[in-house]
C-alpha positions in Angstrom: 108.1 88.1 53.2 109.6 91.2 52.7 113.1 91.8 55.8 115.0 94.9 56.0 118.1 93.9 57.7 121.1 96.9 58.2 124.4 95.8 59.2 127.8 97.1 60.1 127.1 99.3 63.6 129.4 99.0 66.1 131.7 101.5 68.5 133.8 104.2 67.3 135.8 106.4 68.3 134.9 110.5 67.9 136.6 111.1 64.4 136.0 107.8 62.7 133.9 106.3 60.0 131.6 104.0 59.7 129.9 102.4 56.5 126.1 100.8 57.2 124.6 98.5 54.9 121.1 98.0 54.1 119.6 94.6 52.5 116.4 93.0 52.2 114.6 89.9 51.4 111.6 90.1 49.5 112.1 93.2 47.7 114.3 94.9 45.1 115.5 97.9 46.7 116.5 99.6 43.3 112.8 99.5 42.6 112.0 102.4 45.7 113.6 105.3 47.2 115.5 104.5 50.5 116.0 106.7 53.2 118.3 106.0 56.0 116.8 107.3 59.6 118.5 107.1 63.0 116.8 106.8 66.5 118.9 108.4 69.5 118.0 106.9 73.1 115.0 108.9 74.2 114.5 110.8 71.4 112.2 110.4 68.3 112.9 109.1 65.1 115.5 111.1 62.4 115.7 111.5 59.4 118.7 111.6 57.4 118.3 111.2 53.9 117.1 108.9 50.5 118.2 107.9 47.8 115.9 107.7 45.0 115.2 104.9 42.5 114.7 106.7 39.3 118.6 108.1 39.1 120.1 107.7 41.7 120.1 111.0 43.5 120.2 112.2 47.3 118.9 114.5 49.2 120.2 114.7 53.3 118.7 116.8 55.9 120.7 118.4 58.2 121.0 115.8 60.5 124.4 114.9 60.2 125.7 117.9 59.0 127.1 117.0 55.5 129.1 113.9 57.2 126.8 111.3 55.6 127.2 109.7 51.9 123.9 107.4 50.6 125.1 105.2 48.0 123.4 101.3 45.9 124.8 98.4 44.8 122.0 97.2 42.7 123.9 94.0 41.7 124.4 93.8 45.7 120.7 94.5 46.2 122.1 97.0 49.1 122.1 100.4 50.2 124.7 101.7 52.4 125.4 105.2 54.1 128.6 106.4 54.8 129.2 108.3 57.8 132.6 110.2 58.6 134.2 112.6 61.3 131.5 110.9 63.7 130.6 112.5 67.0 129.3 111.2 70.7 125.6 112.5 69.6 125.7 110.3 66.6 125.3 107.2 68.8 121.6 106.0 67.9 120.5 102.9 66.0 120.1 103.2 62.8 117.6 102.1 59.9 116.8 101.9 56.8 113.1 101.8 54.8 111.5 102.5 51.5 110.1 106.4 51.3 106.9 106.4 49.5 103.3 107.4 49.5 102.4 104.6 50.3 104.4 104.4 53.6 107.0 102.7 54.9 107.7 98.5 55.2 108.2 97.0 58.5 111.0 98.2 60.3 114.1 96.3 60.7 116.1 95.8 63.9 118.7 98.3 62.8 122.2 98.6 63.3 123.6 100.3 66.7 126.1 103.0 66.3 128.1 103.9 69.5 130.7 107.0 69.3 133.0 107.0 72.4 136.4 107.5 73.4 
């Protein structure tokens, strides 16, 4: 049965880094595009960008202003996403799932990203 689990949330301070990881059971992630997405308290879900299967490239949205990095370790069967110079309204939980036509997997737990002083 097919589990996303991301990892590697936790508190920050504004100005750090984080790196969040993105595994599953069931699947092959290298096989499907994976997008990253982030869900603030209250607010709706956000995209933040993919990373596809075929070559490897991104594509972000604005959402994070050019402070995130998607990157696989195919060997590792993980995604991960890089996040740097973080700020308060960063602070979301964060997720990761397959972007295709044919929709997304189950949704995993995510991985809670607090930015505070």
């Amino acid at each position: 049965q097919l589990q996303l689990v991301e990892s590697g949330g936790g508190l920050v301070q504004p100005g750090g880094s984080l790196r969040l990881s993105c595994t599953a059971a069931g699947v092959t992630l290298d096989a499907y595009a994976i997008g990253w997405f982030r869900q603030a308290p209250g607010q709706g879900q956000e995209r933040i960008g993919c990373i596809n299967n075929s070559d490897g490239r991104t594509d972000y949205t604005d959402a994070m202003e050019g402070r995130a990095t998607i990157s696989r370790d195919n060997d590792k069967n993980t995604m991960y996403l890089y996040m740097n110079n973080l700020k308060p309204e960063d602070t979301a939980i964060y997720y990761c799932n397959r972007e295709s036509v044919r929709g997304a997997w189950s949704w995993g737990r995510g991985t809670q990203v607090t930015v505070s002083s």
